[in-house]
PARO-522759 format. One record per atom (N, C-alpha, C): residue in one letter; x, y, z. Coordinates in steps of 0.2 Angstrom, whole numbers, plus 2048, in hexadecimal, padded with zeros to 3 digits. Each point is the difference from the previous one (the first is absolute). Layout:
// PARO-522759
AXYZ...
***
This chain:
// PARO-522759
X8047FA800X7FC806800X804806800X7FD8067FCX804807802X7FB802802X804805807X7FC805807X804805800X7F88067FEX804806802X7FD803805X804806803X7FA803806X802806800X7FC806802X8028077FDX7FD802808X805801803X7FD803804X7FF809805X7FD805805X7FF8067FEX802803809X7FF8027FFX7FF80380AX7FA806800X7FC7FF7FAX7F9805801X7FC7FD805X7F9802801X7FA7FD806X7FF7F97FFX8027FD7FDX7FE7F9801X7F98007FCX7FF7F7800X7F97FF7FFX7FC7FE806X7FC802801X7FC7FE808X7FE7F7801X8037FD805X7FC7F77FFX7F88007FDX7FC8067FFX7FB7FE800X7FD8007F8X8078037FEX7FF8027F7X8087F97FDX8017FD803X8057FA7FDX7FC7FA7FCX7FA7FE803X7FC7FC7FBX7FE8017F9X7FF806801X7FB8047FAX8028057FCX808802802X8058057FEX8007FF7F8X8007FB7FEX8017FD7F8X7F88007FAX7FC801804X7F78007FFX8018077FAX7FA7FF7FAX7FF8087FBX7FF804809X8018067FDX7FC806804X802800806X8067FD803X802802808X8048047FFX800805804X807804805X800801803X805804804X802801805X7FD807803X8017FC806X7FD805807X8028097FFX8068007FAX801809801X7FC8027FCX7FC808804X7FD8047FEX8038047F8X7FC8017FCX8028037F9X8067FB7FBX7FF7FA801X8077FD7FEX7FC7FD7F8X8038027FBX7FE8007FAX7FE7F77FCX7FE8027FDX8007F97FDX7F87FC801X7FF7FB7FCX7F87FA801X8037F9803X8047FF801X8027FC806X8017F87FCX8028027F8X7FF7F97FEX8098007FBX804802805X8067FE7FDX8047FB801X8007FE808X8017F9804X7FB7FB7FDX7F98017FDX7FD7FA7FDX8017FE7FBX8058057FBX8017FF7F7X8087FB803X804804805X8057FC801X7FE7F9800X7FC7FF806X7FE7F7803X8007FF7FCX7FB8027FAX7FC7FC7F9X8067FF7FDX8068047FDX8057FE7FEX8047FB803X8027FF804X8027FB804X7FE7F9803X7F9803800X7FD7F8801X8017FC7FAX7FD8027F9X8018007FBX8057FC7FDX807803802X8087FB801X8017FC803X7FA7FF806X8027F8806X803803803X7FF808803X803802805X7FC801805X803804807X7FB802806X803808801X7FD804803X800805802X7FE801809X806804803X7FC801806X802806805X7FF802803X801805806X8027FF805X804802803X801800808X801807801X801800809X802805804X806801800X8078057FEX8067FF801X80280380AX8047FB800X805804808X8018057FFX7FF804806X802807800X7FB8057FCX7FD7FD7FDX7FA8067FCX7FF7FE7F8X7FA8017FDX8008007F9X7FD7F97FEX7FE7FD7FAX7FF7FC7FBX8047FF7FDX8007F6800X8047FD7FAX7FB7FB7FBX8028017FAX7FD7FC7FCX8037FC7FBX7FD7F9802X8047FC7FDX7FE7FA7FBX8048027F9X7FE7FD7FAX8037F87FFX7FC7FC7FFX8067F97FDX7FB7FE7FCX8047FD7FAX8007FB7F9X8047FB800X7FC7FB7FDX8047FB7FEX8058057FAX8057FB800X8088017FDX8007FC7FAX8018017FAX7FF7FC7FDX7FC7FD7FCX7FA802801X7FA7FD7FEX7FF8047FAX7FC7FE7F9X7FE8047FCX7F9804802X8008077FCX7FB805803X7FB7FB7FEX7F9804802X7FB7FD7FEX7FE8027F8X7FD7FD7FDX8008017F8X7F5805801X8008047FFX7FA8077FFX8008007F9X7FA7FF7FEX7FD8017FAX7FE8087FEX8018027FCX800807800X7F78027FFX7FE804802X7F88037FFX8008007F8X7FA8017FDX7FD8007FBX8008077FDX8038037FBX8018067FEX808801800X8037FE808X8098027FFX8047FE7FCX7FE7F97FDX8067FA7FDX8058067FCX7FC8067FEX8078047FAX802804804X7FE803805X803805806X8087FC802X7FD7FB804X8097FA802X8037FE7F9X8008007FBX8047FF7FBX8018057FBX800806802X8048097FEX7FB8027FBX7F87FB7FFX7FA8037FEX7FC807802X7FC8017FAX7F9803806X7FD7FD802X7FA800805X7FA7FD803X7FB8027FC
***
């Protein structure tokens, strides 16, 4: 397997938001913080996708870690392109 983990010293994720961190439409507890809360979900989807996992903890001393693993090795998953793009991915129009 390859394991990354990118971690921060900002507020943390709260335990009550570590299940569901990964969910469309969650954020975080801070006021005015930008965004629909589906960046962490497009992640997992890519990941999961790979026969990966995704996940969060608390780090020592303060902050979140998040930590990515993939099988090593293995061939990506093969996605059939939607109906319309075929000329888009091969230097066409759509």
């Amino acid at each position: 397997d390859v394991e990354i983990e990118v971690g921060d010293r900002g507020p943390g994720v709260p335990e009550s938001d570590v299940a569901r961190i990964f969910e469309k439409f969650v954020r975080g507890p801070r006021p005015g913080a930008a965004g629909f809360g589906l960046g962490l979900a497009i992640c997992r989807g890519i990941i999961e996708a790979h026969g990966g996992t995704i996940s969060v903890h608390a780090r020592a001393g303060g902050g979140a870690a998040f930590r990515v693993r993939t099988p090593a090795g293995e061939r990506p998953p093969s996605i059939e392109p939607e109906m319309g793009t075929t000329h888009a991915l091969h230097g066409g129009t759509a």
